[in-house]
VEXDRENLUM-573469 format. One record per residue (C-alpha): residue number from 0; x, y, z. Coordinates in Angstrom, 1 decimal, padded with zeros to 4 digits. Each point is the difference from the previous one (the first is absolute). Layout:
N
{NUM {X Y Z}}
...
***
This chain:
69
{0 {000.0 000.0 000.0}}
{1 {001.3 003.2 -001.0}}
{2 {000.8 003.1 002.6}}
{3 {-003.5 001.8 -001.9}}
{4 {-002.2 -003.5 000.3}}
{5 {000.9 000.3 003.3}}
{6 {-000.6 003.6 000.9}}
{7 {-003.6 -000.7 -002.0}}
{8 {-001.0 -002.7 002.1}}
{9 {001.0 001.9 003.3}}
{10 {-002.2 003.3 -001.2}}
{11 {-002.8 -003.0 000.2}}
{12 {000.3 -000.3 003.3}}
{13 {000.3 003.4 001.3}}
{14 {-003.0 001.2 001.7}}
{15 {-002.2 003.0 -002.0}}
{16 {000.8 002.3 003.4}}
{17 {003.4 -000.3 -000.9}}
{18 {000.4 000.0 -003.9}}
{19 {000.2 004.1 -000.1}}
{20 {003.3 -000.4 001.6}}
{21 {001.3 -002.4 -002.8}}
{22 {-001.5 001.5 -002.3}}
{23 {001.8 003.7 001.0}}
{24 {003.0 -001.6 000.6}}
{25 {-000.1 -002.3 -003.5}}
{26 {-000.4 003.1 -001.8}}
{27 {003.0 001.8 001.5}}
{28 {002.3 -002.9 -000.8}}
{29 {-001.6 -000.2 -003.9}}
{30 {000.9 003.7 -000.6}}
{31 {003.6 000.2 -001.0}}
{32 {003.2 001.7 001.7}}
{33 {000.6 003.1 -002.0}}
{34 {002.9 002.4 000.2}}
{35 {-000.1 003.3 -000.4}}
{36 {000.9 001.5 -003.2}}
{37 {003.3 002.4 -000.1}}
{38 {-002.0 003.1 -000.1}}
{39 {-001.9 -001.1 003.0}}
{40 {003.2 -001.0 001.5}}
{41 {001.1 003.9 -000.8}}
{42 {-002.8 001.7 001.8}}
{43 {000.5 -002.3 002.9}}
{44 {003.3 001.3 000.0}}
{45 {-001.1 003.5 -000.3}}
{46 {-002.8 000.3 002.7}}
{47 {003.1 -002.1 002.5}}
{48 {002.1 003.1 -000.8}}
{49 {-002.8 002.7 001.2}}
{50 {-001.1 000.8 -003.5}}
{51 {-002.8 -000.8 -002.1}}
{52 {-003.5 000.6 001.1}}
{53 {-001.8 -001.9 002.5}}
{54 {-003.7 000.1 -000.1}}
{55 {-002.7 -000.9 002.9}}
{56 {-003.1 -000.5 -000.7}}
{57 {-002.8 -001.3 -002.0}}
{58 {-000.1 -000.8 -003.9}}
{59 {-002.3 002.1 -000.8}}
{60 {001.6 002.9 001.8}}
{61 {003.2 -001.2 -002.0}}
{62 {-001.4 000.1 -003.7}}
{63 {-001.6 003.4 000.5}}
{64 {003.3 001.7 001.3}}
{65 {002.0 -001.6 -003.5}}
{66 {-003.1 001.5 -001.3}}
{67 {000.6 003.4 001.0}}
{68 {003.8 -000.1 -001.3}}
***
């Protein structure tokens, strides 16, 4: 039996009061490790050094001020 026959036939088993937490924790091991591309890794770099802009708050709040510019 292979190491995903097995995992299906446990998920079988696992009681409905329980499944959510599979279930969040399947998905977070289905997505992919990414790495940050080098202009990401720049402005990492930038904002560590004190410059760059930092912005708190919400999205909306966010998209109307690059509006304004």
């Amino acid at each position: 039996m292979s190491n995903r026959d097995f995992a299906k036939s446990l998920i079988d088993q696992i009681p409905d009061s329980r499944l959510y937490y599979v279930i969040s924790y399947l998905q977070g091991a289905a997505i992919p490790d990414e790495t940050p591309n080098s202009e990401t890794l720049e402005a990492f770099v930038e904002l560590e050094s004190g410059g760059g802009h930092r912005f708190i708050g919400s999205t909306e709040q966010l998209f109307a001020g690059l509006m304004e510019d």
